[in-house]
Every structure is written in C-alpha cells, then in structure tokens.
Backbone as XML, in Angstrom:
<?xml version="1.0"?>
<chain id="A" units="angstrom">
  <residue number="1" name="UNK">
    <atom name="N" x="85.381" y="227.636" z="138.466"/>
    <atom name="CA" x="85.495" y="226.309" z="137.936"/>
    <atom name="C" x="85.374" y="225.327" z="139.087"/>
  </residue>
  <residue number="2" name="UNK">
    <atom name="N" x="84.640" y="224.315" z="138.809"/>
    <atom name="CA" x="84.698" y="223.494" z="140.160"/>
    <atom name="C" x="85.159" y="222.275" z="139.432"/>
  </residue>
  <residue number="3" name="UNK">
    <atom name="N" x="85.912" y="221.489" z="140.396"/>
    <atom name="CA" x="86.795" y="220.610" z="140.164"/>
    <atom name="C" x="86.506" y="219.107" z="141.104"/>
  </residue>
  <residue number="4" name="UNK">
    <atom name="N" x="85.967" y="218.056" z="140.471"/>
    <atom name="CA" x="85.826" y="216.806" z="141.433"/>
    <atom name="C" x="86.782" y="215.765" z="141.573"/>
  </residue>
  <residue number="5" name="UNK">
    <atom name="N" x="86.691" y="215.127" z="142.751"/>
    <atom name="CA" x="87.611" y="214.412" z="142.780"/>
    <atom name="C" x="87.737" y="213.365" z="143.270"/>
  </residue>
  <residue number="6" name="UNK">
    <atom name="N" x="87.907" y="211.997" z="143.084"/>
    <atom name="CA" x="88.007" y="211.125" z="143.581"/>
    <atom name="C" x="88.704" y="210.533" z="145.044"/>
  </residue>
  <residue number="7" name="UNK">
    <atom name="N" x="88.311" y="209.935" z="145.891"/>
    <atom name="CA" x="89.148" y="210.147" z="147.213"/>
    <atom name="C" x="89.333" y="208.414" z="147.066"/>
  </residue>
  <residue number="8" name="UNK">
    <atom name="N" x="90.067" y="208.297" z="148.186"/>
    <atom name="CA" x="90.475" y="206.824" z="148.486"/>
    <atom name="C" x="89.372" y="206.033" z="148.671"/>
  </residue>
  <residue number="9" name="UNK">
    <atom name="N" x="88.369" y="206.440" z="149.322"/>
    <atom name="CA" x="87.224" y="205.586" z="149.692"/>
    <atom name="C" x="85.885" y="205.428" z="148.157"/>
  </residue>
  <residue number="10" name="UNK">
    <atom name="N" x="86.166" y="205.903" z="147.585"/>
    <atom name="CA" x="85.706" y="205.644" z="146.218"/>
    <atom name="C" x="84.415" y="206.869" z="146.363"/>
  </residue>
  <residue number="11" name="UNK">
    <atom name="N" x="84.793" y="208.260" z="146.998"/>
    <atom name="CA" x="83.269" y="208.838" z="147.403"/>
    <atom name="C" x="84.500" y="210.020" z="146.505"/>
  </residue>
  <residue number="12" name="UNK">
    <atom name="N" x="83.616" y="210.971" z="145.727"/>
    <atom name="CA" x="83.548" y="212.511" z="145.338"/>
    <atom name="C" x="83.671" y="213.636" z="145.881"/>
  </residue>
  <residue number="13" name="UNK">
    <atom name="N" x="84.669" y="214.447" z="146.075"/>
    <atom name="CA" x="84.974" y="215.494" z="146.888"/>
    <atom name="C" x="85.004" y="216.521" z="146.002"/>
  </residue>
  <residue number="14" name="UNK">
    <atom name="N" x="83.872" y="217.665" z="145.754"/>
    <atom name="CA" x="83.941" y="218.618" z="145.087"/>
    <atom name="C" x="84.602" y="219.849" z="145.682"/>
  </residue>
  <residue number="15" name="UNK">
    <atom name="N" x="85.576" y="220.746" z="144.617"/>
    <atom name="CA" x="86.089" y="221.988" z="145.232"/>
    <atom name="C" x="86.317" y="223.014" z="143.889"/>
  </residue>
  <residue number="16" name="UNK">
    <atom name="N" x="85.597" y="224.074" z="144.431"/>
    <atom name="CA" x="86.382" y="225.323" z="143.746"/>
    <atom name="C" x="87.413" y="225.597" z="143.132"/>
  </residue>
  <residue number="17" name="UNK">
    <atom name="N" x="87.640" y="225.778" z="142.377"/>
    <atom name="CA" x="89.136" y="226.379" z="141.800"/>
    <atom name="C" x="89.273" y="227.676" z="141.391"/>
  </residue>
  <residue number="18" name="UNK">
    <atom name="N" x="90.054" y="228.397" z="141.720"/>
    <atom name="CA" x="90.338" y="229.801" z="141.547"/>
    <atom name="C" x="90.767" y="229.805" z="140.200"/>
  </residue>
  <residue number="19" name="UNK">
    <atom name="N" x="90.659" y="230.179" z="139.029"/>
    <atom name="CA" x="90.729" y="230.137" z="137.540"/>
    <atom name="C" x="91.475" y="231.923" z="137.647"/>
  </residue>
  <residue number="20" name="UNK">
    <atom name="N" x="92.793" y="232.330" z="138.307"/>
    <atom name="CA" x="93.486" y="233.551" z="137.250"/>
    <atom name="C" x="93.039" y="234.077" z="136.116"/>
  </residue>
  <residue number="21" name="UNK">
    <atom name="N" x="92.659" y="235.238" z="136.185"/>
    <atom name="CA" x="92.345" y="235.992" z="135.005"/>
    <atom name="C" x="93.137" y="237.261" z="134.352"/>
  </residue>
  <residue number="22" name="UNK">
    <atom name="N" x="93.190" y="237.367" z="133.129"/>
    <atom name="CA" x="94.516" y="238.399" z="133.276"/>
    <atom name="C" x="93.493" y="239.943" z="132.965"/>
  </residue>
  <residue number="23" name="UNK">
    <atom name="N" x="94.078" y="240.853" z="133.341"/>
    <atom name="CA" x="93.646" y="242.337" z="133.281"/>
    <atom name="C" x="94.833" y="243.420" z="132.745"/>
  </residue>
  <residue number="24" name="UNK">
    <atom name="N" x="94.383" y="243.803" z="131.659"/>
    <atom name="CA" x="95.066" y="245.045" z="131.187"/>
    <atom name="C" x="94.982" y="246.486" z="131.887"/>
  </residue>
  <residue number="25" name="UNK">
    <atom name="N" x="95.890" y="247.310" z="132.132"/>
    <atom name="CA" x="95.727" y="248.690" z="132.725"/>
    <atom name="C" x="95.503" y="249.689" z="131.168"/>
  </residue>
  <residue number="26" name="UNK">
    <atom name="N" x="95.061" y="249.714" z="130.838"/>
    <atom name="CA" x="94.456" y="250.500" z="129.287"/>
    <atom name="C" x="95.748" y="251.659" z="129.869"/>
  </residue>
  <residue number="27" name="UNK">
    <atom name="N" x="95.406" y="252.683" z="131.090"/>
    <atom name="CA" x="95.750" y="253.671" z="131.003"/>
    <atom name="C" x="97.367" y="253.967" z="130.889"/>
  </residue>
  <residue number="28" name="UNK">
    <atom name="N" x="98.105" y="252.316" z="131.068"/>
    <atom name="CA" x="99.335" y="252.505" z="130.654"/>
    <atom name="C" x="100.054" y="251.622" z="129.660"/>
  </residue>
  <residue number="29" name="UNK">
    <atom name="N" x="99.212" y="251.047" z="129.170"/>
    <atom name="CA" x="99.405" y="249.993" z="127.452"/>
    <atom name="C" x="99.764" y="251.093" z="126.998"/>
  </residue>
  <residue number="30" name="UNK">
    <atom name="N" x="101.135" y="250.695" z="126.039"/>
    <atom name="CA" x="101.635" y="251.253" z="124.548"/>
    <atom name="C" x="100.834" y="250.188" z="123.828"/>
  </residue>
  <residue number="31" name="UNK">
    <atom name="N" x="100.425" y="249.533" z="123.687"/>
    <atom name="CA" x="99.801" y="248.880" z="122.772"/>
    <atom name="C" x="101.225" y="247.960" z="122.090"/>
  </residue>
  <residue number="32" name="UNK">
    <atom name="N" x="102.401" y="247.533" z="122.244"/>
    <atom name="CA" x="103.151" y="247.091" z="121.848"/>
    <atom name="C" x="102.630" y="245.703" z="120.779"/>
  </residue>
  <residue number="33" name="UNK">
    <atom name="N" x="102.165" y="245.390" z="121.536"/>
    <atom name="CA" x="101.422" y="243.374" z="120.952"/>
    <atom name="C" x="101.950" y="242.587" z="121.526"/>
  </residue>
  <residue number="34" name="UNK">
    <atom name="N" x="102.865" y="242.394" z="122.434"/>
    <atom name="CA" x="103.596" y="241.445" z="122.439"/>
    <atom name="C" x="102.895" y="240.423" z="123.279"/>
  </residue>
  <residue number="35" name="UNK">
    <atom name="N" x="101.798" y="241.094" z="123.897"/>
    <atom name="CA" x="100.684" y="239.956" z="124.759"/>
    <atom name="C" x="100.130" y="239.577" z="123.869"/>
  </residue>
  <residue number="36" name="UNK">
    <atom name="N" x="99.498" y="239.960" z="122.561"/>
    <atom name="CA" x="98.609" y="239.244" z="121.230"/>
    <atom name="C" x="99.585" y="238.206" z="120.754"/>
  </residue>
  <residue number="37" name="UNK">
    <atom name="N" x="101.450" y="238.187" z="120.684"/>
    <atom name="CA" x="102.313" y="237.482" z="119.642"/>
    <atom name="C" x="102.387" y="236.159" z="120.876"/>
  </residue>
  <residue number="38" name="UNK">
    <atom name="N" x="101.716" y="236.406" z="122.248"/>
    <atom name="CA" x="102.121" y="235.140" z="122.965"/>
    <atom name="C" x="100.565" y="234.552" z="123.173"/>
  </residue>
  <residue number="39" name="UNK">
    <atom name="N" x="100.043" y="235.192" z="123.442"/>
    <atom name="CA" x="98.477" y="234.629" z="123.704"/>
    <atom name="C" x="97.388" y="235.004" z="122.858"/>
  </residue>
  <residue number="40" name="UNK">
    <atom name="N" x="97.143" y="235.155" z="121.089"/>
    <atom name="CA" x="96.524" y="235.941" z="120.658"/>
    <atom name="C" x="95.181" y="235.233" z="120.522"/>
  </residue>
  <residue number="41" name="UNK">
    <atom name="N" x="94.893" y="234.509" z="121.434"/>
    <atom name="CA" x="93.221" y="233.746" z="121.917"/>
    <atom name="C" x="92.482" y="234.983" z="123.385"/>
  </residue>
  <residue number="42" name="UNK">
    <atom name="N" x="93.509" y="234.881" z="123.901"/>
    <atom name="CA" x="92.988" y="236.142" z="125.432"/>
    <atom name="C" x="93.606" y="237.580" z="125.148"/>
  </residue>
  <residue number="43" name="UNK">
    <atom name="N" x="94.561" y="238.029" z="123.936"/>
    <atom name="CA" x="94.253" y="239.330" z="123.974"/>
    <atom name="C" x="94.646" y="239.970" z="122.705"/>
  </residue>
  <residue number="44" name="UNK">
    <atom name="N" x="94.222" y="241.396" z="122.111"/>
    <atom name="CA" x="93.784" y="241.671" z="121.164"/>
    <atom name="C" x="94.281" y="243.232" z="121.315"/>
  </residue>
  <residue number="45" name="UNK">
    <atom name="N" x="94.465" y="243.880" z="119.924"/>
    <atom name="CA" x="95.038" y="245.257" z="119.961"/>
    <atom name="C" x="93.510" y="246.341" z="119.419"/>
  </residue>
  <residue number="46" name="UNK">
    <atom name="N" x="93.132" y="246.970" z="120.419"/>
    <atom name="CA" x="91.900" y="247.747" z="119.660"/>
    <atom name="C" x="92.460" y="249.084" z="120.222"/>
  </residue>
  <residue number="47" name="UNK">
    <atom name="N" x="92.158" y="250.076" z="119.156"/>
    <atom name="CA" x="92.550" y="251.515" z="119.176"/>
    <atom name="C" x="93.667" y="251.640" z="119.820"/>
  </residue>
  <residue number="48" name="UNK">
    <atom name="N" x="94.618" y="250.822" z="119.463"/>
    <atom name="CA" x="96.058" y="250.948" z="120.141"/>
    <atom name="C" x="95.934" y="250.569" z="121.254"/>
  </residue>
  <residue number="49" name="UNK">
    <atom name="N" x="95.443" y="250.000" z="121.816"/>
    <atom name="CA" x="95.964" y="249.377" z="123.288"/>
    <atom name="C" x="95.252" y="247.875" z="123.185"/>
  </residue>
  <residue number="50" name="UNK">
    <atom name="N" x="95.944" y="247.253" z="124.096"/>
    <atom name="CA" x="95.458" y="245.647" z="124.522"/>
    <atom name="C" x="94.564" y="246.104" z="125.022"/>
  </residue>
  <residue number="51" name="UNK">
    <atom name="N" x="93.399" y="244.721" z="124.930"/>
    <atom name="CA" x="92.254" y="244.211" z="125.905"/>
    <atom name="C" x="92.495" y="242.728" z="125.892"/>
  </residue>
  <residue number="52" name="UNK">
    <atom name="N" x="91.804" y="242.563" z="126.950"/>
    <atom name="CA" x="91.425" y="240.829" z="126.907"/>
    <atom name="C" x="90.010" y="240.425" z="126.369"/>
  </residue>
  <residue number="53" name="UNK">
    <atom name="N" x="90.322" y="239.276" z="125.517"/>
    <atom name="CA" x="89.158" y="239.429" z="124.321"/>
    <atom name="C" x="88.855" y="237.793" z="124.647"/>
  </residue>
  <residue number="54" name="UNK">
    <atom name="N" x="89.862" y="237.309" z="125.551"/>
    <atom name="CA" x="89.264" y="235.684" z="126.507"/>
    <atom name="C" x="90.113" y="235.296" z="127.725"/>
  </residue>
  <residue number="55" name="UNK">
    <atom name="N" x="89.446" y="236.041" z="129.060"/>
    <atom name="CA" x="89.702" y="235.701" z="130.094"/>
    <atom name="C" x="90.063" y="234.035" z="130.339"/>
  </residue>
  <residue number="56" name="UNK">
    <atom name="N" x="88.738" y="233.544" z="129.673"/>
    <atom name="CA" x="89.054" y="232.269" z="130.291"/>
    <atom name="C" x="89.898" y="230.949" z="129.339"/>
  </residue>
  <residue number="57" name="UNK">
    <atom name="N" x="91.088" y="232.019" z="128.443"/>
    <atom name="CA" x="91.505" y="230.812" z="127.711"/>
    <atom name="C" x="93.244" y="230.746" z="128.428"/>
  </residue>
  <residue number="58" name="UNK">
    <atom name="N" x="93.402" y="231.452" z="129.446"/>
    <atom name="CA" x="95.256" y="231.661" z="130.057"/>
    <atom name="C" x="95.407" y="229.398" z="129.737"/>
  </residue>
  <residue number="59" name="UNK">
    <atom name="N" x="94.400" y="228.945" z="129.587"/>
    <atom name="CA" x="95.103" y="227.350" z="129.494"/>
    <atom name="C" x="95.768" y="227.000" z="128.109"/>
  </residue>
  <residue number="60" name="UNK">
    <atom name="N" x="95.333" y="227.613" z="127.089"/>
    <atom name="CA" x="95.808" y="228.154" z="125.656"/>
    <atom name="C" x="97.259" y="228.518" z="125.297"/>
  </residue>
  <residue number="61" name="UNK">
    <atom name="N" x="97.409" y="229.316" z="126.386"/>
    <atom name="CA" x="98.901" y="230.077" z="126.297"/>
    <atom name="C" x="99.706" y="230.434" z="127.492"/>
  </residue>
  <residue number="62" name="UNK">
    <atom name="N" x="100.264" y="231.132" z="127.371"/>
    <atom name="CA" x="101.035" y="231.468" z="128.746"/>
    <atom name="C" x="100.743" y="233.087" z="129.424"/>
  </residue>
  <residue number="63" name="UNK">
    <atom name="N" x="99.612" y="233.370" z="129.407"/>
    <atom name="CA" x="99.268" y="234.627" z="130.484"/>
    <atom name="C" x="100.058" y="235.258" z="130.966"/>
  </residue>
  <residue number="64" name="UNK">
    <atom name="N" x="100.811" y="234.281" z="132.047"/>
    <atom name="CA" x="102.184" y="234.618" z="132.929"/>
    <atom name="C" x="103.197" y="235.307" z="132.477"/>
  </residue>
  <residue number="65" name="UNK">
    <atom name="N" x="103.555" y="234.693" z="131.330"/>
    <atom name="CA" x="104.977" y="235.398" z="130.245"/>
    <atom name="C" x="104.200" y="236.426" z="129.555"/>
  </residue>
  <residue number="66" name="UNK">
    <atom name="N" x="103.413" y="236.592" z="129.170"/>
    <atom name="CA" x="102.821" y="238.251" z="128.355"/>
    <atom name="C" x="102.700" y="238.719" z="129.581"/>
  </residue>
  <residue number="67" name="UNK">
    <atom name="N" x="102.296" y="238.910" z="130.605"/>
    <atom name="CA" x="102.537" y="239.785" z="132.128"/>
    <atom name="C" x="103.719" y="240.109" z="132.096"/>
  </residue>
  <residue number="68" name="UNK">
    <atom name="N" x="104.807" y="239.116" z="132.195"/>
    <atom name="CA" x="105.953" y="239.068" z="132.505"/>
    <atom name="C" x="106.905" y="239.661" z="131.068"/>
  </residue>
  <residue number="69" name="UNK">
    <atom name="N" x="106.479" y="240.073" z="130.098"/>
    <atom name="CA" x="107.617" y="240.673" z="129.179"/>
    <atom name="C" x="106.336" y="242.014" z="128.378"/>
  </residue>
  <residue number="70" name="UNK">
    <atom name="N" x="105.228" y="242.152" z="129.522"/>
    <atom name="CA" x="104.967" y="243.791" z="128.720"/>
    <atom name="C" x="105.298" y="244.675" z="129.265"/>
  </residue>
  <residue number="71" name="UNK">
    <atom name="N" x="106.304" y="245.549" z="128.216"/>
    <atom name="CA" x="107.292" y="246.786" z="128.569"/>
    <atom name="C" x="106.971" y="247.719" z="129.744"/>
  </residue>
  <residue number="72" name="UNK">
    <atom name="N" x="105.566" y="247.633" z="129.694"/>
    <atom name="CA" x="105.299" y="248.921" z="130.903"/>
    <atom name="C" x="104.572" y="248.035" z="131.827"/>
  </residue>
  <residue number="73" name="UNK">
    <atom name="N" x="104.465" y="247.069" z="132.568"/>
    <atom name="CA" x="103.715" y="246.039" z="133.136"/>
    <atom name="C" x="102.518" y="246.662" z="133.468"/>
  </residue>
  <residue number="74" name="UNK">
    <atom name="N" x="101.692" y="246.601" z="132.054"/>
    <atom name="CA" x="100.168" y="246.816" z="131.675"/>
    <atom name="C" x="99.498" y="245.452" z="132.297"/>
  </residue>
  <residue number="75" name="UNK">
    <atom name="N" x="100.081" y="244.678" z="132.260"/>
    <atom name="CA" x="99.103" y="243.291" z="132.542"/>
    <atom name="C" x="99.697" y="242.711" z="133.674"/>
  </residue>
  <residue number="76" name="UNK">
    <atom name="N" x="98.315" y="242.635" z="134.420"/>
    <atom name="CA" x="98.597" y="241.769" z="136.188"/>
    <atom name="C" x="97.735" y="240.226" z="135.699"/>
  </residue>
  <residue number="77" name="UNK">
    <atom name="N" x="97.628" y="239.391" z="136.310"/>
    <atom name="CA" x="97.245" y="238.465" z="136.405"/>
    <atom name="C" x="96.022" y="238.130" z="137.795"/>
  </residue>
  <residue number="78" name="UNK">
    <atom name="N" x="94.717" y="238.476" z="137.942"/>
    <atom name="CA" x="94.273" y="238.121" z="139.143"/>
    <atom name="C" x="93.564" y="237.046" z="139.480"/>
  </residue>
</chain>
C-alpha cells in the first residue's frame, strides 16, 4: 500500500506501508471458528479448518484478537 503525504512545505512525500497479513497454520487448526465469529470477511471454515479467504480486509475487523484467542495459536499475523 503506498501512502502520500502532505509535508509542511506544501510538496508530497510518498511511502510504503507494510499492510499485516494474517496466515493460518492448517496443520494445527481445530477448525474451532472463532477467527470466522470475529473477522468472517478474512476468514472462513473449509474442510474443517480456517483459511484466509481476505488477506487484505484485517481493516474490517480485528485480525489481532482472532490471533490472539485461537485455542491452538493457528494464526500469526505477518
């Protein structure tokens, strides 16, 4: 994501922004949901386990807290 910005002198300073993306570990999801009951725009229950089904919506919901309350910490944030 790039991000512009206005400076004091009335000139445009463009910069990068690092946009966090969240990632499921498949190989240790119970598939609980409880990342779908907080963010169910970025993630989704298929064949019993989470995926992320929209990286780029963590502005939607709270990413952080479904990381932070799945039982087996299946989901990192990078």
């Amino acid at each position: 994501m790039t991000v512009f910005y206005n400076t004091e002198r009335g000139s445009v300073t463009r910069k990068e922004v690092f946009m966090p993306k969240p990632v499921v570990d498949e190989s240790i999801c119970e598939g609980c949901g409880s990342c779908v009951e907080i963010c169910p725009e970025v993630f989704e229950i298929v064949d019993e386990k989470a995926h992320v089904i929209g990286p780029d919506k963590c502005n939607t919901c709270n990413c952080q807290e479904a990381a932070d309350l799945c039982p087996v910490q299946a989901i990192t944030i990078e």
